[in-house]
C-alpha positions as CSV (number, residue, x, y, z in Angstrom):
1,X,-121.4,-28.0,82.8
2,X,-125.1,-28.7,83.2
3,X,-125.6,-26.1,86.0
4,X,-124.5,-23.7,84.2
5,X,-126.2,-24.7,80.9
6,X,-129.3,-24.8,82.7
7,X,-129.5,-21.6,84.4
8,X,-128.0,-20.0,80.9
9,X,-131.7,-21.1,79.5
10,X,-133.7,-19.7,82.7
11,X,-131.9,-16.5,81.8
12,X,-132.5,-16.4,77.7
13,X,-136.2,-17.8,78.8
14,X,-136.7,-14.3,81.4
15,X,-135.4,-12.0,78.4
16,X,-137.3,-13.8,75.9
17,X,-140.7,-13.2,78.1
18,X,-139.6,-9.1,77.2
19,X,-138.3,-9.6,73.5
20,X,-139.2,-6.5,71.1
21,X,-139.6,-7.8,67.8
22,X,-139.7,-5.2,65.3
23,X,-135.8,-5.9,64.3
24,X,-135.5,-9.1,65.3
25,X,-134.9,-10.9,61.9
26,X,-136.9,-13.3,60.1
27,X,-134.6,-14.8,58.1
28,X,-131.3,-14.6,60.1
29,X,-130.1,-16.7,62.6
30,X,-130.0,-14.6,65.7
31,X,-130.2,-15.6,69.7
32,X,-133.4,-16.4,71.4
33,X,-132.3,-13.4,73.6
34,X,-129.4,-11.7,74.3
35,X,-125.7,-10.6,72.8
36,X,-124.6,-12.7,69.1
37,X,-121.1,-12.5,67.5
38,X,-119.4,-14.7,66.0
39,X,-120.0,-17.9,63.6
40,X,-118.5,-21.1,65.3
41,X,-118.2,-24.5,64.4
42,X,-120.0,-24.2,61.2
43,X,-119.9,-28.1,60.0
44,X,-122.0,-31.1,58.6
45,X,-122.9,-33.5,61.4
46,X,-125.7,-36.5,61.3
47,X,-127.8,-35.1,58.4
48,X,-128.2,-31.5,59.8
49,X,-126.1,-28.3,59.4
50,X,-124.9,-27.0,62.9
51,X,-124.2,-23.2,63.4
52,X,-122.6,-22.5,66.7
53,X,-122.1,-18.6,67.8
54,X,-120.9,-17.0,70.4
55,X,-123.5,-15.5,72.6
56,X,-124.0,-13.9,76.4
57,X,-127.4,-15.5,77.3
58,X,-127.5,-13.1,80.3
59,X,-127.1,-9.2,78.6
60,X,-127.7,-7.8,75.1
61,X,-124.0,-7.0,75.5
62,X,-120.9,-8.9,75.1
63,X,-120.0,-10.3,78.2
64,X,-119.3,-14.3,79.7
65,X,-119.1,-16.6,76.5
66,X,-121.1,-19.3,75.9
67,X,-122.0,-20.8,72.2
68,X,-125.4,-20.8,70.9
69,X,-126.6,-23.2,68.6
70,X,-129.3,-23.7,65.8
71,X,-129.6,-26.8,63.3
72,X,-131.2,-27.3,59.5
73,X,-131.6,-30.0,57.4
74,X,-131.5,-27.9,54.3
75,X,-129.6,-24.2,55.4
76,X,-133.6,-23.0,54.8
77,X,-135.4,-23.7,57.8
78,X,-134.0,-23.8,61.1
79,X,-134.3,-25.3,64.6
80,X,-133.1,-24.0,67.7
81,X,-131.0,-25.8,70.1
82,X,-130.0,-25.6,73.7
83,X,-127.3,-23.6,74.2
84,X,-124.0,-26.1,73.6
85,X,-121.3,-24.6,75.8
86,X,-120.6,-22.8,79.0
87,X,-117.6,-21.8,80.8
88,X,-117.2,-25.1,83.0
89,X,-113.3,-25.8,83.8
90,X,-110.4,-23.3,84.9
91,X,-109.2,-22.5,81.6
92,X,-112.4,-21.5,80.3
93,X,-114.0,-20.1,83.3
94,X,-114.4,-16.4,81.6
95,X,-115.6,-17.4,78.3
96,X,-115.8,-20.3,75.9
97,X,-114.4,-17.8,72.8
98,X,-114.9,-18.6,69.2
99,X,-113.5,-22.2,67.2
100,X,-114.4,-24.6,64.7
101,X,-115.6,-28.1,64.8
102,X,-114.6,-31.2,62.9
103,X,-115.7,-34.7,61.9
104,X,-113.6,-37.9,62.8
105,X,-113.6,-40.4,61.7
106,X,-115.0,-42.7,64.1
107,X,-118.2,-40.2,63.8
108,X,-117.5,-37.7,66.5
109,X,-117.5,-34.0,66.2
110,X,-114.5,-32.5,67.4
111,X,-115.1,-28.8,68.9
112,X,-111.8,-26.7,69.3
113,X,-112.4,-23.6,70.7
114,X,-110.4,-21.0,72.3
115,X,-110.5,-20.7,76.8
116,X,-110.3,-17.5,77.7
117,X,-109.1,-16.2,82.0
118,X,-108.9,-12.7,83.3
119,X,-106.4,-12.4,85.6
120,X,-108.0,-10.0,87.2
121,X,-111.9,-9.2,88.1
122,X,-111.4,-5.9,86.2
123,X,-111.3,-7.7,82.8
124,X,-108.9,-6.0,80.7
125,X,-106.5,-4.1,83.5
126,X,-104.1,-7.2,83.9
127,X,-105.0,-9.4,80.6
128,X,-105.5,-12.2,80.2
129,X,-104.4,-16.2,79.6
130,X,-106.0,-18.1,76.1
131,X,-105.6,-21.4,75.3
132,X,-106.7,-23.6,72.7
133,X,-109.3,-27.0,73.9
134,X,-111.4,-29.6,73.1
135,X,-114.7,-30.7,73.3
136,X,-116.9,-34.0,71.6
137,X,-120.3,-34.8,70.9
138,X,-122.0,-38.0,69.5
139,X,-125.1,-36.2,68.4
140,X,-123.4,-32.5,68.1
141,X,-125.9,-31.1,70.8
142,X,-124.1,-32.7,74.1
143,X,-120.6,-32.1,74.3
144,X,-117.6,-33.7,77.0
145,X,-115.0,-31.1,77.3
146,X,-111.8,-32.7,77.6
147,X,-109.6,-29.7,78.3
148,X,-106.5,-27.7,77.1
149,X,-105.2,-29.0,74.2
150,X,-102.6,-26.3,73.5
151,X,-101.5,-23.8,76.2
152,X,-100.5,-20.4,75.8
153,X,-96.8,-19.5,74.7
154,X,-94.7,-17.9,77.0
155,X,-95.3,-13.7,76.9
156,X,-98.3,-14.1,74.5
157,X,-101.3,-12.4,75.9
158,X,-103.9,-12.6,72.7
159,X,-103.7,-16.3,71.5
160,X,-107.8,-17.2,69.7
161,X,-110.1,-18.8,67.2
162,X,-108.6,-22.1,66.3
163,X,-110.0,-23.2,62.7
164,X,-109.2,-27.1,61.6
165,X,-109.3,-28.4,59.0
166,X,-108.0,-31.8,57.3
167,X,-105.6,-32.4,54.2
168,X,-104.4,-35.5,53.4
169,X,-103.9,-37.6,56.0
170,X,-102.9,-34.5,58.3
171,X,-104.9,-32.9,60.5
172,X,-104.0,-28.5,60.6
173,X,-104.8,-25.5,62.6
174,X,-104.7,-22.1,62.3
175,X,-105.0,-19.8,65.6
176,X,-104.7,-15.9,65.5
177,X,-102.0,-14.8,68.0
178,X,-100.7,-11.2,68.7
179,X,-96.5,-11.7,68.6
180,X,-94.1,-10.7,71.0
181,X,-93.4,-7.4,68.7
182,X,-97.4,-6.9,69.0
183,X,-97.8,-7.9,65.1
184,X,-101.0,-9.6,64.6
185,X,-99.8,-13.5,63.1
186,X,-101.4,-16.8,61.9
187,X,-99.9,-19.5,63.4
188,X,-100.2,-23.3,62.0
189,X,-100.1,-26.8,64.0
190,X,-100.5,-30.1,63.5
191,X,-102.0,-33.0,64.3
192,X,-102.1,-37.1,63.6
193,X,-104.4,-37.8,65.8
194,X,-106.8,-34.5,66.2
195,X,-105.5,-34.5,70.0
196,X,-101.5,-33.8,70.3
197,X,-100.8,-30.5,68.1
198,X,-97.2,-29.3,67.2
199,X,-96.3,-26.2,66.3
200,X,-95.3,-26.1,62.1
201,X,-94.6,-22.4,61.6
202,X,-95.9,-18.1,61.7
203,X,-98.2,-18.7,58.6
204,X,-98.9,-15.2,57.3
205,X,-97.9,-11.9,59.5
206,X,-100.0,-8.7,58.4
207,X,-97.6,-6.1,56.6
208,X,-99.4,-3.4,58.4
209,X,-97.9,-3.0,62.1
210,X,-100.7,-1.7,63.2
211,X,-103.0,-5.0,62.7
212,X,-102.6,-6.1,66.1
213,X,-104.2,-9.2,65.8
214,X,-105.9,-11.4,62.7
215,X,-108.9,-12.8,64.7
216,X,-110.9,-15.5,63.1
217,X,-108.2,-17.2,60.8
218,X,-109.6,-19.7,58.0
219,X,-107.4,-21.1,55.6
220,X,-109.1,-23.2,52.6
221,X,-108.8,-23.8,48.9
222,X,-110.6,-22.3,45.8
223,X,-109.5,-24.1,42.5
224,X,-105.9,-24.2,42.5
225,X,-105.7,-21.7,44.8
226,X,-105.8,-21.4,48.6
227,X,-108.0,-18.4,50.0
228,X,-106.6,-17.3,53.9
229,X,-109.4,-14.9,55.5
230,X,-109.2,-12.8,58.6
231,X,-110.7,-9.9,60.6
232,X,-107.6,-7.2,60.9
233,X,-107.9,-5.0,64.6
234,X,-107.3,-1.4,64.6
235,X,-106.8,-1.1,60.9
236,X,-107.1,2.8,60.4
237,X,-109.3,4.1,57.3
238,X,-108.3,4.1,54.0
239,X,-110.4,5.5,51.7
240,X,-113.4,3.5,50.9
241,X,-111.9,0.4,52.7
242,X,-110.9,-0.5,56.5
243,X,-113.6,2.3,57.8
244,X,-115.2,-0.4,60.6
245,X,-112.3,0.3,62.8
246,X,-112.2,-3.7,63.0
247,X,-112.0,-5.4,59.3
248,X,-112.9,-8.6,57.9
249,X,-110.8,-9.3,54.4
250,X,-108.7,-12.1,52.4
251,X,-105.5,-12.6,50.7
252,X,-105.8,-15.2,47.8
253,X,-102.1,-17.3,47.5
254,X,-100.4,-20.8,47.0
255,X,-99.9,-23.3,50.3
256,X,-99.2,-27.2,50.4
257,X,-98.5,-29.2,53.4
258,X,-95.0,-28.4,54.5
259,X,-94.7,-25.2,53.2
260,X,-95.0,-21.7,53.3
261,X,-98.3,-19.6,52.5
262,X,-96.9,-17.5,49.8
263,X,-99.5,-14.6,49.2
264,X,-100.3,-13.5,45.5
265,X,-102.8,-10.8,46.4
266,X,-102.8,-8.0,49.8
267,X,-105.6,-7.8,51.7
268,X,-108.8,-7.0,50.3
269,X,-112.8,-6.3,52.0
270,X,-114.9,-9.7,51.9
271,X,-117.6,-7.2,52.5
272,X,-117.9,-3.5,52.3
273,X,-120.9,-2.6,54.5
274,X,-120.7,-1.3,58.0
275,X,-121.8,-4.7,59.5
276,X,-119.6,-7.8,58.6
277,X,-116.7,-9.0,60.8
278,X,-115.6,-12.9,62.0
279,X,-116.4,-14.7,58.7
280,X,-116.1,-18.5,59.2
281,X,-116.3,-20.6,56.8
282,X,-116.9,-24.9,55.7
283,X,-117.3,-26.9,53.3
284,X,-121.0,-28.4,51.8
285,X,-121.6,-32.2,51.7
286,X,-121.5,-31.2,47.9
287,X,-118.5,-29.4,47.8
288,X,-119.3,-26.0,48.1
289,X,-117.7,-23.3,50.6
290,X,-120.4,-21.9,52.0
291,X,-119.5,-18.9,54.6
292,X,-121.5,-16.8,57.7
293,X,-120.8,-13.4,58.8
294,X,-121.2,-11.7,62.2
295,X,-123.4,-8.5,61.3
296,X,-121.1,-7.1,63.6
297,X,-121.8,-4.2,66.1
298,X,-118.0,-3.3,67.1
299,X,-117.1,0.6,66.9
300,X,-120.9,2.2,67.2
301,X,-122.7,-0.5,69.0
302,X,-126.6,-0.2,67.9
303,X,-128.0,1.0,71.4
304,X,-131.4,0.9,70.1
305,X,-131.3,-2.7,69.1
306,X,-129.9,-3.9,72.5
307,X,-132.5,-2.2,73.8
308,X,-135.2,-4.9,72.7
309,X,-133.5,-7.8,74.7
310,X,-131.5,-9.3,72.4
311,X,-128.2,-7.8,69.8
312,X,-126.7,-9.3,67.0
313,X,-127.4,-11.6,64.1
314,X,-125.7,-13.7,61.5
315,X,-125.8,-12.9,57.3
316,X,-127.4,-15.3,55.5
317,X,-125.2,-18.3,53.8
318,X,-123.3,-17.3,51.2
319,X,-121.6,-19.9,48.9
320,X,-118.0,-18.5,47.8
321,X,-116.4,-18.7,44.5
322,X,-112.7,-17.1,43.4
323,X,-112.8,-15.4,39.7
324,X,-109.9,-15.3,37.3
325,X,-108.6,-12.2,39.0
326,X,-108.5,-13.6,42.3
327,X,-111.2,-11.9,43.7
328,X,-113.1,-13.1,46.2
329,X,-117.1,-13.5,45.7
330,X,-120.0,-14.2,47.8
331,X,-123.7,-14.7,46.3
332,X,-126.5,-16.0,48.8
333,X,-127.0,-19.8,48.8
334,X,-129.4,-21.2,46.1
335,X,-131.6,-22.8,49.2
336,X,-132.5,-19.6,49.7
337,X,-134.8,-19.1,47.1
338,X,-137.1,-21.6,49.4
339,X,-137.9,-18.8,51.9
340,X,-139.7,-16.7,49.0
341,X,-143.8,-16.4,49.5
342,X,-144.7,-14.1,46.8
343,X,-142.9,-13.3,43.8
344,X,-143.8,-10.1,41.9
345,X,-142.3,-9.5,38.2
346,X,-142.1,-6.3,37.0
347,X,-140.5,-7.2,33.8
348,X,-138.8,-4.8,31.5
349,X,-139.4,-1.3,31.3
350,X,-137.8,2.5,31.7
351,X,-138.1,4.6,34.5
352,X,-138.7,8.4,33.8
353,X,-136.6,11.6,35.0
354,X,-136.9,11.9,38.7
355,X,-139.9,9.5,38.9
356,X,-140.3,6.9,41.7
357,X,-141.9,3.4,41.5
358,X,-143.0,1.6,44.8
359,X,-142.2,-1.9,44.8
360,X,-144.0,-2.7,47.8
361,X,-146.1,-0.3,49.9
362,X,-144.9,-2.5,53.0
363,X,-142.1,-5.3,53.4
364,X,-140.6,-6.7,56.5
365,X,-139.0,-9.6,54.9
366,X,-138.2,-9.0,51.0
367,X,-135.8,-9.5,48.5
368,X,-135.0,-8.0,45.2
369,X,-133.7,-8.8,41.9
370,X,-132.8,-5.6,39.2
371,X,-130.9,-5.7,36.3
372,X,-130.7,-2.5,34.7
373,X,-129.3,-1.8,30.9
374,X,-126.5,1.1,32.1
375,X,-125.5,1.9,28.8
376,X,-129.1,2.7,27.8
377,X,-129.2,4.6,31.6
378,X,-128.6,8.7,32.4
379,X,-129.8,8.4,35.6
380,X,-126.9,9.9,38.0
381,X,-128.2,6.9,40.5
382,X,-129.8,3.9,40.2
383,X,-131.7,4.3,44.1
384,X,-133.7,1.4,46.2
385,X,-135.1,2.7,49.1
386,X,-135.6,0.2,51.9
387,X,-137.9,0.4,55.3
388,X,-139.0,3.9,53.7
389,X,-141.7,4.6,56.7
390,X,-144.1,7.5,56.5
391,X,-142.3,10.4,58.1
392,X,-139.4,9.5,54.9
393,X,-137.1,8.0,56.9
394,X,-134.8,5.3,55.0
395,X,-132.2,3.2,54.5
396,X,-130.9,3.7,50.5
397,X,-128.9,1.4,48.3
398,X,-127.7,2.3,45.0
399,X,-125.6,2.3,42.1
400,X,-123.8,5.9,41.5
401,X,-123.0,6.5,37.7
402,X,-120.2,9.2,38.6
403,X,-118.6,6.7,40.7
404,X,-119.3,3.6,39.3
405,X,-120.0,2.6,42.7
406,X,-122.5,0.6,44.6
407,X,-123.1,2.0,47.9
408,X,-125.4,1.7,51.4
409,X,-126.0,5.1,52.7
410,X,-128.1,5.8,55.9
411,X,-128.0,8.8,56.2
412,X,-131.9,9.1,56.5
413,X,-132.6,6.3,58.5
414,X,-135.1,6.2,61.3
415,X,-132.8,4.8,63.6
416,X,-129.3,3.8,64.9
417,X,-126.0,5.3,63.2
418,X,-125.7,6.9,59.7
419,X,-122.9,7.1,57.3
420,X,-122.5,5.5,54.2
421,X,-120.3,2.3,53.0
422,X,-119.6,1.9,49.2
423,X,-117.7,-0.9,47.0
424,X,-116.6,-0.6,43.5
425,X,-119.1,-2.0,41.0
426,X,-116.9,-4.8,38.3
427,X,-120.0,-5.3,36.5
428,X,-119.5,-3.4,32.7
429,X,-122.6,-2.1,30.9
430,X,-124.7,-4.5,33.3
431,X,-125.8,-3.6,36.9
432,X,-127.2,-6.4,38.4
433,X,-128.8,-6.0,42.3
434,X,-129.6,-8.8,44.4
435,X,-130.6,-7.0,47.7
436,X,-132.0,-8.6,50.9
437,X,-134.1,-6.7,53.6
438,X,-135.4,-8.0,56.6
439,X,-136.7,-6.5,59.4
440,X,-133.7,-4.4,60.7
441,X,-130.9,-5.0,58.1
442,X,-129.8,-5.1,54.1
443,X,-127.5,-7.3,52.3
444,X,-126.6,-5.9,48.7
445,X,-124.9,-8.4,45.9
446,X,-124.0,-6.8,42.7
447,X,-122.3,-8.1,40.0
448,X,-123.6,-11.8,40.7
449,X,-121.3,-11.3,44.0
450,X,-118.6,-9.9,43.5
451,X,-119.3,-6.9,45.6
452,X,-121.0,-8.0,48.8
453,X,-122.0,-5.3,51.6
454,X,-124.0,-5.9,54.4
455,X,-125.8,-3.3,57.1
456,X,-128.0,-2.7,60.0
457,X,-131.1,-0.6,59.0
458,X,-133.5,0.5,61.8
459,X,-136.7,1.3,60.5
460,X,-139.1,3.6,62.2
461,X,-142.8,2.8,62.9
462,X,-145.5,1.9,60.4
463,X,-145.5,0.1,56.7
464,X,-141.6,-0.4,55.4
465,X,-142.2,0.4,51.6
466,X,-139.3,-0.2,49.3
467,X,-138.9,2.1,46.2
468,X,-137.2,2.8,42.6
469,X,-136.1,6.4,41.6
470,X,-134.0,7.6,39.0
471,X,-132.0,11.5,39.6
472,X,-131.8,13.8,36.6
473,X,-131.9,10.9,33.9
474,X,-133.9,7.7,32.8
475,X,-133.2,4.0,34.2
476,X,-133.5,1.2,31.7
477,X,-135.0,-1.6,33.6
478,X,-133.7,-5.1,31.6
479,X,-135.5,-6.8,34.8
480,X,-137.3,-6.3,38.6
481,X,-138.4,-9.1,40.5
482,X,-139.5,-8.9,44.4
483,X,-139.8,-11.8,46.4
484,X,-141.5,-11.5,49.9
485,X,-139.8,-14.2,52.0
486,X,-141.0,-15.9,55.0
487,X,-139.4,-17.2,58.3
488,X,-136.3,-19.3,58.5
489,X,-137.7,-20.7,62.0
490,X,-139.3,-23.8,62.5
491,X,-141.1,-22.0,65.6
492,X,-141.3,-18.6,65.0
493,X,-142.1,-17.6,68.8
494,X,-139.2,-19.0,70.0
């Protein structure tokens, strides 16, 4: 696997040389250069948080697999590391696809990740053969492959993403397969020894025939209750939700060793912005579940970010917590506030008719913090604009009285594709914003998390200002604070 490892580098080094910062992200992991998807192998190993991801070190497209890599000691500040894996036996010779990793207990991580082979050189004419494998590392940066671990069932063409997890003294998985009947399933195994798997049962099938396949299972437990998430294919629109063409969402239930996954909720958005997809998730060293995103770029791939060498980033670390309703909430990790450089507080105050208040008159890297009194409010909206350049272009997030919605809407942005994404806001008589801009995207948290949506925004040139306005009404500001953040990079050239 060296060879290839090696001349994986030479490539992301040549594309690196070319690299057109002004959306590459400051405080999102994202590849030297080239394509990012999805979060792999999130895990705890030897004092350091590891993020694996898939990535093609050779295009800004998706293409031949590999998985990136990038370590922290504290989630905050972050090291890069050679790439991890490469295609190097027969059953993973056209991609090393997306898995998890796992810590034995005789100090090993244990990487299970899904092989992928064409069996044809036109890709997707004739299909293709998955199977699940396994790879170690002593020091989570070298790995031995040791091979397939499970093959592929008979007739099943679309067999991925193998998540692990331990409970008890049990070792389980849960891999995304497309059934006979072409019904996207979750299928469980298990496993004494974290090498032989047995088949235990179909876990969960989507109720939707059309969800062809549940990519990226992750099966864990919130409280007293157990939390299954998944990225649904081919979903068609439905209203507000499902309108990515592929979907990441959850269904909260009850599940115990030996039995069935008996679902208490249907599926609902873990995020409602245009960019989320392929959420993995693990647990902290101090019990938190913290999950990563793929800011994905599926249905309208962004042409004009591919065109500066390098396409696709993570979302920043969110920790996850389950309410009494079972919904599902994300808020950014406290370690976060570690990246801030400036803090400005605008305290309380009221924001006239139609009136706009600049924030900042430039901002690459910012985030803010509102909390607005709605029942002292008549403004229709409640509007941020973000990467507001010069010529008016922007991206703008806001709250919509008439809809009681909280919404990302692009429709003036310099770059890239438009539309609008909206979630229902759960807060009462409160609105509270936490909203995160760097250099080419936005992640919006309102009601402490419980609606999460997260977006590509392209700026165009010159200072990115961020601004307040009311519409036809007065805001009642309770609170404003904005944060300029800095890098999460440990070598910010690299």
């Amino acid at each position: 696997m060296k060879e290839q490892l090696d001349h994986a580098e030479r490539c992301v080094d040549a594309m690196l040389a070319a690299r057109d910062d002004r959306w590459y992200p400051a405080f999102h992991i994202a590849a030297r250069a080239g394509w990012l998807n999805d979060p792999n192998g999130l895990c705890y190993f030897k004092g350091r948080y590891h993020v694996y991801f898939q990535h093609n070190p050779f295009d800004t497209t998706w293409g031949p697999m590999y998985w990136g890599h990038a370590s922290s000691e504290d989630m905050v500040t972050w090291r890069r590391e050679p790439i991890a894996l490469a295609p190097s036996i027969e059953a993973d010779q056209h991609g090393v696809f997306s898995g998890s990793a796992v810590v034995s207990d005789d100090g090993l991580l244990y990487v299970y990740y899904t092989g992928h082979r064409w069996h044809d050189e036109d890709e997707w004419s004739r299909g293709a053969t998955q199977v699940q494998c396994l790879a170690t590392s002593a020091d989570g940066v070298n790995f031995d492959v040791h091979g397939v671990i499970i093959d592929c069932p008979e007739g099943i063409t679309e067999f991925r993403d193998p998540k692990v997890w331990r409970t008890g003294d049990t070792w389980f998985m849960v891999v995304a397969a497309r059934s006979l009947a072409g019904v996207g399933q979750i299928w469980l195994y298990t496993s004494a020894d974290m090498v032989r798997w047995a088949f235990d049962r179909v876990l969960f099938e989507d109720p939707d025939p059309r969800a062809g396949m549940l990519e990226c299972p992750d099966l864990f437990p919130l409280g007293d209750r157990w939390v299954l998430i998944y990225s649904a294919m081919s979903l068609p629109a439905d209203g507000y939700r499902t309108r990515n063409g592929h979907n990441s969402g959850y269904v909260v239930g009850t599940w115990a060793p030996g039995e069935d996954f008996v679902p208490l909720t249907g599926f609902s958005p873990m995020d409602w912005g245009h960019q989320f997809y392929a959420p993995q998730t693990f647990e902290a060293p101090d019990g938190r579940r913290v999950v990563y995103g793929w800011m994905s770029a599926l249905s309208v791939p962004p042409a004009t970010q591919q065109a500066d060498g390098w396409c696709g980033q993570l979302t920043v670390p969110r920790e996850l917590f389950l309410d009494a309703d079972h919904r599902l909430g994300s808020r950014p990790i406290a370690e976060l506030a570690g990246l801030r450089t400036e803090t400005i507080d605008f305290g309380a105050f009221e924001l006239g008719v139609n009136e706009d208040k600049v924030l900042l008159a430039d901002a690459e890297a910012a985030e803010i913090e509102l909390v607005v009194d709605l029942a002292a409010t008549t403004s229709d909206r409640v509007g941020l604009s973000v990467h507001k350049d010069p010529d008016g272009h922007a991206t703008f997030v806001c709250y919509d009285d008439l809809a009681d919605r909280v919404s990302i809407d692009r429709r003036l942005a310099a770059h890239g594709d438009r539309g609008y994404r909206s979630a229902p806001h759960p807060g009462g008589d409160k609105l509270t914003l936490r909203v995160l801009v760097d250099r080419g995207s936005v992640e919006v948290f309102a009601a402490d998390g419980l609606a999460a949506l997260s977006s590509y925004s392209f700026p165009g040139e010159g200072p990115r200002a961020v601004e307040l306005s009311s519409e036809s009404g007065t805001i009642k500001v309770d609170s404003l604070t904005v944060h300029r953040l800095g890098t999460i990079w440990a070598d910010p050239d690299r």
